[in-house]
Structure formats: structure tokens, C-alpha cells
C-alpha positions in Angstrom: -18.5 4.5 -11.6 -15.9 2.5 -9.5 -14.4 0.3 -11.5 -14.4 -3.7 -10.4 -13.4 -6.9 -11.9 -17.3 -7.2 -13.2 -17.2 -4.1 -15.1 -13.5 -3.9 -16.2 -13.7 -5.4 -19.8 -16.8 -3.2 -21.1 -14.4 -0.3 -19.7 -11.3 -1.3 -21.6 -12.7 -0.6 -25.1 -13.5 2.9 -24.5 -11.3 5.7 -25.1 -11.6 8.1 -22.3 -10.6 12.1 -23.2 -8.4 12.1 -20.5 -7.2 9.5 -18.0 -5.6 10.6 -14.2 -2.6 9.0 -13.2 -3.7 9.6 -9.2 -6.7 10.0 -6.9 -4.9 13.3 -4.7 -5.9 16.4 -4.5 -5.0 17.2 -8.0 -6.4 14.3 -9.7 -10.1 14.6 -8.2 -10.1 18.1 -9.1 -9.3 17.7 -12.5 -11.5 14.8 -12.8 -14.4 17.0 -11.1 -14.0 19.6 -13.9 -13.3 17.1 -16.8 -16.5 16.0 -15.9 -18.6 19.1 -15.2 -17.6 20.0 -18.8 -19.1 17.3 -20.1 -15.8 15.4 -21.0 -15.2 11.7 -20.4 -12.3 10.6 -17.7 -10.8 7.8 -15.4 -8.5 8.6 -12.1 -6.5 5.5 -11.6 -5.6 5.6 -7.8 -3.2 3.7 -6.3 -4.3 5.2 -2.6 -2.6 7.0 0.2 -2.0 10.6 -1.6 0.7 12.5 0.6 -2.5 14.6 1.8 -4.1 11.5 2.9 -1.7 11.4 6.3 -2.2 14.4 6.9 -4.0 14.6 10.0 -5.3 18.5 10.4 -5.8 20.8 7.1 -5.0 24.0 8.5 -3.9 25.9 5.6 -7.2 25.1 3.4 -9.8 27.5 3.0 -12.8 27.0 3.6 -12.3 24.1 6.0 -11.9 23.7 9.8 -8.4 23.9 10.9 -9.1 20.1 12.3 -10.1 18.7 9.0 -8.2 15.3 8.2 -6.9 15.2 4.5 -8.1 11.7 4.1 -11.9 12.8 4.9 -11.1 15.6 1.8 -10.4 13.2 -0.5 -13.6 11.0 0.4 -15.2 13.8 -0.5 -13.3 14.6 -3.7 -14.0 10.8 -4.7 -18.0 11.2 -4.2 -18.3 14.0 -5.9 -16.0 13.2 -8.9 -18.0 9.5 -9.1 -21.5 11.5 -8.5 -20.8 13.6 -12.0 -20.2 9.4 -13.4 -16.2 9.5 -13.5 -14.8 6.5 -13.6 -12.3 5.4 -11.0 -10.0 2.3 -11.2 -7.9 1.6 -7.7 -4.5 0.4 -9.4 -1.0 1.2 -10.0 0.1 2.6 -13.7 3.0 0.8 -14.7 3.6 2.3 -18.2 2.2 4.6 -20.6 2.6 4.2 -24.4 2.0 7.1 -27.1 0.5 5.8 -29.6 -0.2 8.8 -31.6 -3.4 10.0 -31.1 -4.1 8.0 -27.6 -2.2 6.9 -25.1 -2.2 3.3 -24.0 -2.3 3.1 -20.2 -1.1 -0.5 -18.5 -2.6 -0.9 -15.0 -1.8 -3.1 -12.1 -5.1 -4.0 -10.8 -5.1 -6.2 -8.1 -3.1 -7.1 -5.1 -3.4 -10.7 -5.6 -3.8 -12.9 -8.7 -3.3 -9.1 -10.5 -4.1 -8.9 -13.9 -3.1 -6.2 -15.8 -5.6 -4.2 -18.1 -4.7 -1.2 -20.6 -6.8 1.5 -20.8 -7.1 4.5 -24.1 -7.2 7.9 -23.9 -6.6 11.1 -25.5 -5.3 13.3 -23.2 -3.2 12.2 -20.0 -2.8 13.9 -16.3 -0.2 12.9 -14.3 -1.0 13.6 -10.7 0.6 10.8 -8.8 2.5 13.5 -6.5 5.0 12.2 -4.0 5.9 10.7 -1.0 8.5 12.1 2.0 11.3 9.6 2.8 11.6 9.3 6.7 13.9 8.0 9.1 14.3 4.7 8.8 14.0 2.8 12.2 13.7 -0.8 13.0 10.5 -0.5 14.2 8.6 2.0 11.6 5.4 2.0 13.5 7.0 4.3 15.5 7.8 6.7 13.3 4.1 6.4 11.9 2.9 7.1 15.9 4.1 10.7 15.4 4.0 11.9 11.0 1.4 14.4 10.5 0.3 14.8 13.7 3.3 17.0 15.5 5.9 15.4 13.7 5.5 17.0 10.3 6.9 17.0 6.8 6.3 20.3 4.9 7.6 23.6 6.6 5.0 25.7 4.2 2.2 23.7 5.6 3.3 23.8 9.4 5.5 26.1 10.1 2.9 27.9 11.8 2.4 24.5 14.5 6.1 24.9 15.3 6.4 28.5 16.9 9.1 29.0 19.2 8.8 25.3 19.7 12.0 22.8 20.8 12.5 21.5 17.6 14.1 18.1 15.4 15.2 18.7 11.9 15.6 15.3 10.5 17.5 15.5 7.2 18.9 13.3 4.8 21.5 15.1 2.7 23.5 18.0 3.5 21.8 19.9 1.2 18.7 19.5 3.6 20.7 21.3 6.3 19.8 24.8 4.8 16.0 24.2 5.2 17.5 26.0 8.7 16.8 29.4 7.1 13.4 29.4 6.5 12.6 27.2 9.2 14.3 29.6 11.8 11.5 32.0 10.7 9.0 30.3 13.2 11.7 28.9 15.7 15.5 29.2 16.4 15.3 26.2 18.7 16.4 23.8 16.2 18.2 20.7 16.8 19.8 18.9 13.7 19.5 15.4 13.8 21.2 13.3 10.5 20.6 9.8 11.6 24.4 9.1 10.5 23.2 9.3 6.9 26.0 11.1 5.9 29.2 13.3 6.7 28.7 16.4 7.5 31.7 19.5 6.4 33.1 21.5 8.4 31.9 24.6 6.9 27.9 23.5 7.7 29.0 22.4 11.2 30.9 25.7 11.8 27.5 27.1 10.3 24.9 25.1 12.8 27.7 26.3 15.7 27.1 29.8 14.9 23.4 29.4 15.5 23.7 27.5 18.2 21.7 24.5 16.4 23.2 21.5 18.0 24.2 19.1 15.7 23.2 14.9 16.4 25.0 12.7 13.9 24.1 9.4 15.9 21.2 7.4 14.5 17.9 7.6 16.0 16.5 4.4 17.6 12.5 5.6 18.0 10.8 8.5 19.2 8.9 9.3 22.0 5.8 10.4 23.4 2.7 9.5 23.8 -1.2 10.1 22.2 0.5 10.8 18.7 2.7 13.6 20.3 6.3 13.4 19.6 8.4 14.4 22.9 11.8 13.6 22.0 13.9 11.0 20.4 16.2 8.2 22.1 19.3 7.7 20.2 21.3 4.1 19.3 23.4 4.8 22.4 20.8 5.6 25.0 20.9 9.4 24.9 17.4 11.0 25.2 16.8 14.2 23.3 13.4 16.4 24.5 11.8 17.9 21.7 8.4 19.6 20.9 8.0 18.9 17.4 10.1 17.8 14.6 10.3 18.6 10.5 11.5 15.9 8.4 13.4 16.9 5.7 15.0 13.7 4.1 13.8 14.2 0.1 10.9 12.5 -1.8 10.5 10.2 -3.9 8.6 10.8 -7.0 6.1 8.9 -8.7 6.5 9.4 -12.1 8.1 6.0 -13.7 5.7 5.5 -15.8 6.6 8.3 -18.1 9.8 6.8 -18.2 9.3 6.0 -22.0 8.1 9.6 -22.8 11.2 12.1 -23.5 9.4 15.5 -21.3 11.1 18.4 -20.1 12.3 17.9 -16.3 14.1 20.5 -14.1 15.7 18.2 -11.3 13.0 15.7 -10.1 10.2 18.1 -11.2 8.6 17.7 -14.5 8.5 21.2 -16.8 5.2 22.3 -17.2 3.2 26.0 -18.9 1.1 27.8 -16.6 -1.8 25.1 -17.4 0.4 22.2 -16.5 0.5 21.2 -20.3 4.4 19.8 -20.6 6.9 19.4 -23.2 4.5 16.7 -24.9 1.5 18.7 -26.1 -1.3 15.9 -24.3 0.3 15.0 -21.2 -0.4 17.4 -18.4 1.0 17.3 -14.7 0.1 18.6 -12.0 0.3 19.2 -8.0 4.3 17.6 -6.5 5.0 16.8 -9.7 5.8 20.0 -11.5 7.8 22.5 -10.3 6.0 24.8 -8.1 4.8 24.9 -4.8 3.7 21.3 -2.7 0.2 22.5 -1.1 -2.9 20.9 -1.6 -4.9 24.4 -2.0 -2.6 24.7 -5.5 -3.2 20.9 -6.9 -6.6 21.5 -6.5 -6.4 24.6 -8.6 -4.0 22.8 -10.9 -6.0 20.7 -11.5 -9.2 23.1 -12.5 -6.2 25.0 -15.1 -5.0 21.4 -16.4 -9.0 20.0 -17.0 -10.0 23.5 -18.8 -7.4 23.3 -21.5 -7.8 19.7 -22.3 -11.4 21.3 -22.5 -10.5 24.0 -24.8 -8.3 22.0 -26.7 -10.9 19.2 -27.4 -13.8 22.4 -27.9 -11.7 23.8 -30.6 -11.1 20.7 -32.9 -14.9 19.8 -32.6 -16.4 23.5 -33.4 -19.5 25.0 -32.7 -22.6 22.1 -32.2 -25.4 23.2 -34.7 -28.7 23.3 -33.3 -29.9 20.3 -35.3 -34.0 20.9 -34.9 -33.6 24.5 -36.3 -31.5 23.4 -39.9 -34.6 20.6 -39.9 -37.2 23.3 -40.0 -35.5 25.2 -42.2 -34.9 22.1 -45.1 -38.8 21.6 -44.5 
């Protein structure tokens, strides 16, 4: 059930088999099997997954190319509260191991918040990421144009940017070499660093090679119209036509509420087995947050791996159920 202020203190003194740190991709997938198998669980979703602004699915199967990510996750959220799943719209602030549960402490409520703590067994964290973009006074504008040609993940649109006039935004060197793969669709690339940074000589002499112009001024907005980005206009005036753009500026993770748990990280990414079980035997993650590939096809199916061996795990410890009308007979 959705979770409200009416219904929040009976929830608080049960002790759920798993609780979902996000409502993504991952998280309603888990929470979908969790439930199918007969398990108890609560997703606590902040709102807005990274799959939520994405305008057109086209990578996912099954679905039309023109399929919003947001409608996906309606979906996801019906079916995972038709199978009785809870769901809780809050932040997670921490999360305490207590031994054999965890204790969850939620932010619920934009105003006059209160903040409940929830018990369960098992924990997933699925509260993914989210891109950092160019900063502009105006960040409307940059919201015009994200997900629609303006896009964020080369594996998910590489494909939209064929031998297209395009902006790589980027916010570190280190983002410069995304060039290489995305050279693969198009070699028009223009490399814009919003005068985040100084750029070396060997990386310009690199981008001169290619002929990739290189645009260290900052932008001031893009343009276009009808959520189609057509260029930039820089801080000095200058107008640069483009036909789509890949931002490339890092992400930031959403993971500080594990703070307080020691778990295996490589870089940003948390460690994880095949099943997305971690260093810490009950804490699972999933989708952007482990290290692995940021589509919303493989959260889904992380999350179906991570639900089935909190499953097994919980199968094995209870044993086989007798059939308790037969051993009656029998005593009779």
C-alpha cells in the first residue's frame, strides 16, 4: 500500500524482509519479485529516478521506441503496489546494522518532516544516480533540451547522434576521452568545457589531431526551440550550431546513507557478486550503483538476481513447510 501519514505508525513496528532504498528501475523490479515470492518489502522513493527524464526508451525491449521513462516507472509502481508492496515517498538518511535488521531513518515529508525508522532484514540499495550538468544562470534552459536531443548516456543514444554536429560537454579532463567511443557514431564533435578547468597540452594537441574544436569559454544557454537543442551561445556572444549534444560532466551518487557501513567500493561504484549481494552479506545494490553497466534494461534484471537470493537465502534458513493437514491425519 502507499504509505501516508494515517498509516505510518502501524507500518513502523513491522519488520519488512527487505526494504528498497529507491523507486527506479531497479527498485520496482526487485520489489515486484520480492513480492511474487511471497516475501514482505518497502521501496522508499525519494522520486525523479535518472530514467524518469528520460523522454523516449529506445533501447528497451519490448516497448515503443517513444515510450517516456517516467510512464515505465508508473507502471513499475502499480504493479509492485497491486502484489501489496509497500511504498513510502521519502529520503533515507541513514541506515544502522543492528545485527539481525537494519534500522532505516526516513525523511518523510517536505514540510513539518518527521522522521520515522523502519526494520528490515535484508536491504537493497537502488537509489542510482544523477548526471551533473552545465551549470547556467538560468537552469530552465538547460532542462528545455536534457533527454530530449540533448542527452546524457552515449550507450543509451549514441544511436540518436549519427553523423550529427555534435557538443560534448564535460567536466574533467578525464571526460575528454569519452571522444573515442563517441566518434563511433559521429566525428563531428565539438568540445565544450564551460571553463571548468585547464585543459594540457597533450589533450588539446589530441582534439587538434581530430579536428574536434575545442571551446573553453563558458556557455551562457542553449538554443532551439520545441525541446530541440540547435546550438549554444557562449558568455561572449559567440553562437555555436549544433545538432545534438552528450553531457559528460560526472554524477553524483546517492549512496550516503551507507556511509556508516564499511562495504567494498571500486571508485564511486559499490563492489558487488553477480547477484548484487556486496561485501556485507544483507545489503544488496543494484542498477548505477554497482559497477557495471548504467541501462535501465540491466537494473531491471538486477533487480530480479538481487530479490531471488534474498529469496533463497530466507528459503534456506526456514526449510521445507510441512503439509500440516497430512501429519494431523496421520496422529489421528
Amino acid at each position: 500500500m502507499q504509505i501516508s501519514k494515517n498509516n505510518l505508525p502501524e507500518k513502523q513496528n513491522q519488520i519488512y524482509d527487505a526494504i528498497i532504498v529507491g523507486g527506479g528501475a531497479g527498485g520496482l523490479s526487485a520489489g515486484i519479485y520480492l513480492q511474487r515470492y511471497r516475501l514482505s518489502s518497502l521501496i522508499v522513493d525519494k522520486g525523479k529516478a535518472r530514467s524518469f527524464w528520460m523522454q523516449e526508451l529506445h533501447n528497451y525491449l519490448g516497448l515503443p521506441p517513444d515510450t517516456p521513462g517516467r510512464v515505465l516507472l508508473q507502471k513499475g509502481k502499480q504493479h509492485f503496489l497491486s502484489l501489496e508492496g509497500d511504498l513510502l515517498n521519502g529520503y533515507v538518511e541513514e541506515v544502522i546494522d543492528e545485527g539481525e535488521t537494519f534500522a532505516v531513518k526516513i525523511k518523510f515529508g517536505r514540510q513539518n518532516s518527521s522522521y520515522p525508522v523502519f526494520r528490515a532484514k535484508y536491504l537493497i540499495a537502488a537509489s542510482g544516480i544523477i548526471d551533473k550538468l552545465p551549470m547556467l544562470d538560468d537552469m530552465q534552459n538547460v532542462y528545455e533540451y536534457a533527454g530530449y536531443n540533448l542527452h546524457v548516456c552515449m550507450i543509451c543514444d549514441g544511436y540518436e547522434m549519427i553523423d550529427k554536429k555534435c557538443g560534448l560537454f564535460v567536466g574533467s579532463e578525464a571526460n575528454i576521452q569519452i571522444i573515442t567511443g563517441l566518434s563511433w557514431f559521429t566525428p563531428k564533435i565539438t568540445v565544450f568545457t564551460h571553463g571548468a578547468f585547464t585543459v594540457s597540452e597533450e589533450v588539446r594537441s589530441q582534439l587538434k589531431s581530430l579536428g574536434y574544436p575545442l571551446i573553453e569559454t563558458p556557455v551562457k544557454r542553449f538554443l532551439g526551440e520545441n525541446h530541440q537543442m540547435t546550438g549554444v551561445e557562449l558568455v561572449d556572444g559567440k553562437v555555436i550550431e549544433l545538432e545534438t549534444g552528450l553531457i559528460a560532466m560526472g554524477s553524483h551518487y546517492h549512496n550516503t546513507y551507507l556511509q556508516g557501513i564499511p562495504l567494498e567500493m571500486q571508485g564511486n561504484n559499490i563492489v558487488t557478486d553477480k547477484t548484487g549481494r556486496t561485501s556485507h552479506p544483507r545489503i544488496f545494490a543494484i542498477g548505477d550503483l554497482k559497477v557495471g553497466l548504467n541501462q535501465v534494461i540491466i537494473a531491471a534484471g538486477d533487480g530480479a538476481l538481487a530479490a531471488t537470493e534474498i529469496w533463497r537465502g530466507i528459503r534456506r534458513d526456514i526449510g521445507a513447510k510441512p503439509w500440516v493437514e497430512n501429519l494431523t491425519k496421520e496422529r489421528v
